[in-house]
C-alpha positions in Angstrom: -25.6 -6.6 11.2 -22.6 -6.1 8.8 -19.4 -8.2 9.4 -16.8 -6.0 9.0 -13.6 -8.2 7.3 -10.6 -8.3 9.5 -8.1 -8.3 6.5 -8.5 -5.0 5.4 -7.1 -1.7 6.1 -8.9 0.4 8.6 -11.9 -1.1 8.0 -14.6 0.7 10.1 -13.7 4.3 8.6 -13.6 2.3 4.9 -16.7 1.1 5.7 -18.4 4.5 6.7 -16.3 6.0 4.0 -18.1 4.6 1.2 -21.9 4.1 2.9 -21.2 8.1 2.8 -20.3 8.0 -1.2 -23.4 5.9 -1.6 -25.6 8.4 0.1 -24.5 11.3 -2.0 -25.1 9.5 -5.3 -28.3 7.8 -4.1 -29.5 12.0 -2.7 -27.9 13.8 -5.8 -27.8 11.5 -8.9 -24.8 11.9 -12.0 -23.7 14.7 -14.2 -22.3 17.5 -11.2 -19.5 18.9 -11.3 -16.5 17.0 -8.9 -17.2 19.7 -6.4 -20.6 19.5 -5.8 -19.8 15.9 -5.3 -16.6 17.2 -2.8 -19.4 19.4 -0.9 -21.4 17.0 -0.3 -19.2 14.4 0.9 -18.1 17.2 3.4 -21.1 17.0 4.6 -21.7 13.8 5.1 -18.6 13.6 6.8 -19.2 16.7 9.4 -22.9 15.1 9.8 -21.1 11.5 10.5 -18.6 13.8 13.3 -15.3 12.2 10.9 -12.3 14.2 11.1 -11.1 15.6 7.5 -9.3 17.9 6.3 -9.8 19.3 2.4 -7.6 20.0 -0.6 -4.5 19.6 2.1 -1.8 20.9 0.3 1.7 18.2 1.0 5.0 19.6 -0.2 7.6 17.4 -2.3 11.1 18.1 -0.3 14.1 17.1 -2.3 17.2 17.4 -0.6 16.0 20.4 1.0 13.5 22.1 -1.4 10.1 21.9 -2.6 9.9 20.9 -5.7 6.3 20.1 -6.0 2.7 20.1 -4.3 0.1 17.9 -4.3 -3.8 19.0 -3.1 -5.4 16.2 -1.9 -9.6 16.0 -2.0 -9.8 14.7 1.4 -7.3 13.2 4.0 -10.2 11.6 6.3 -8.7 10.8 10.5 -5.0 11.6 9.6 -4.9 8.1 7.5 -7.1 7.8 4.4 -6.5 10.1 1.4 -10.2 10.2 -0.4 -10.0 11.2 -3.9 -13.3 12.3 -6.4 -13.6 12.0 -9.7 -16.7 12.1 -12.5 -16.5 9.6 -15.0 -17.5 6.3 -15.5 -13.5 4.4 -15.6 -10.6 4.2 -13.3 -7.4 4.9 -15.2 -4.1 3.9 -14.5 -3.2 7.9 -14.1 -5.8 7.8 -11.3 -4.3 5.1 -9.3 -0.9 5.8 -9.8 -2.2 9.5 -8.7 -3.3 8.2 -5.7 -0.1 6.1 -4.7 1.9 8.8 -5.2 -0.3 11.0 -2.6 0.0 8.0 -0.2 3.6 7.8 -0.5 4.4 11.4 0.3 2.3 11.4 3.2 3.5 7.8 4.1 0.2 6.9 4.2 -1.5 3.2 4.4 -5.0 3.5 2.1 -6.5 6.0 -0.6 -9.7 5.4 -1.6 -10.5 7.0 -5.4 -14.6 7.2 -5.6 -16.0 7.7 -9.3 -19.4 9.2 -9.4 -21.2 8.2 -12.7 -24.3 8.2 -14.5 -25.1 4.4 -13.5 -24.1 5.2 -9.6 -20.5 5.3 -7.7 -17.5 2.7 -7.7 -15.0 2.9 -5.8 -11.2 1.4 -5.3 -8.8 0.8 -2.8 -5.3 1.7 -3.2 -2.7 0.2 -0.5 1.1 1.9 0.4 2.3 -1.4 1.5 5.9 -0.6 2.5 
């Protein structure tokens, strides 16, 4: 039996978040393309009966107008934004990527997933208002 840890954000759906990331790398190996790596997620995510939405666009309002979009990989139960990437290093563009989707939602936890050739990693980003 797993104990799940008390101190972290939404930690059931985290939890079944990332056993799904290790299943696709573990059933499809390295070197796809993101997408193939997005399609299976979806998948895994319809077979696990998660709600999810894909590449959800979210509008930047300034004082009235849009002035930008974002397309976010996943938004998984209306409160974790899931974002894919192939490579084998989290950059600072990635996380600060993320944040910003979290804050224009006003969103708690992203989740940025890197499928490489040595198998996936995976960070948490908090919105911690």
């Amino acid at each position: 039996m797993v104990k799940i840890r008390d101190d972290l954000v939404y930690p059931e759906l985290s939890y079944k978040i990332v056993g799904i990331l290790f299943n696709v790398w573990s059933n499809i190996g390295s070197n796809h393309k993101e997408v193939f790596y997005q399609r299976a997620v979806a998948k895994d995510l319809e077979r696990e009966r998660i709600v999810f939405i894909e590449q959800l666009p979210v509008k930047i309002n300034y004082r009235g107008s849009i002035v930008g979009k974002y397309f976010f990989d996943f938004l998984i139960d209306d409160k974790i934004v899931l974002e894919i990437k192939v490579r084998d290093y989290f950059s600072k563009k990635d996380i600060s990527q993320l944040y910003s989707y979290l804050k224009a939602k006003g969103l708690m936890l992203g989740i940025i997933a890197h499928f490489s050739k040595t198998g996936v990693k995976f960070k948490r980003v908090l919105n911690i208002k």
